[in-house]
N, C-alpha and C positions, 0 to 999 in steps of 0.2 A: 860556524862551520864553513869549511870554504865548499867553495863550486867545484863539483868536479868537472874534470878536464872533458872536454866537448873535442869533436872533430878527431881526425888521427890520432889527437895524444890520450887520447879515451883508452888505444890500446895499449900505452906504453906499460904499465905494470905488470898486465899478462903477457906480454911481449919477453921483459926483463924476467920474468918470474918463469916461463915456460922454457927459453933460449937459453938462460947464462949470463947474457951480455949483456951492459949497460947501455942504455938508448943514445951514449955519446960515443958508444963502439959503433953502432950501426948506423948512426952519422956519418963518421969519419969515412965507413966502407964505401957509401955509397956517393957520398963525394968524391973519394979516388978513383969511383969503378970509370971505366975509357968509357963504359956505355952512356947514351944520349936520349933515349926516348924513354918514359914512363914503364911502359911495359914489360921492354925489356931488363932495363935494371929491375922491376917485378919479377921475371921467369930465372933471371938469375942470382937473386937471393932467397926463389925458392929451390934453387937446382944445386946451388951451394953450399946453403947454409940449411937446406929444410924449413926452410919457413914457408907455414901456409899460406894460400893469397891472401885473404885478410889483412896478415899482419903484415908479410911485405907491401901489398899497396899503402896500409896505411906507412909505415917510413918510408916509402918513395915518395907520398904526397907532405909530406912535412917536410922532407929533406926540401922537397922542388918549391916548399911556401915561403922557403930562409930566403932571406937576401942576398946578393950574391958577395964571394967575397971578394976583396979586393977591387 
């Protein structure tokens, strides 16, 4: 049996199951969004998309633990 997912990616199934969207859509968003600080990209994935805090901090804090690209 594997390990379940520890950290942020804890929420990704309720997340995809609750929203619609694939946890590689709300990547991409919050990678493009202009915004800079943690928080803010938080108040506006919840002001745009409806997402509770929970589930936005946690894809804000996974987005911000990827590597950077390029």
């Amino acid at each position: 049996m594997a390990d379940a997912p520890k950290g942020p990616a804890s929420y990704f199934p309720s997340i995809e199951k609750k929203y619609g969207r694939p946890i590689a859509e709300w990547i991409e968003l919050i990678q493009a969004s202009p915004l800079e600080k943690h928080m803010e990209q938080v108040a506006w994935l919840k002001s745009e998309y409806g997402l509770g805090h929970g589930h936005a901090n946690a894809l804000v804090a996974h987005v911000r633990s990827l590597p950077a690209a390029g």
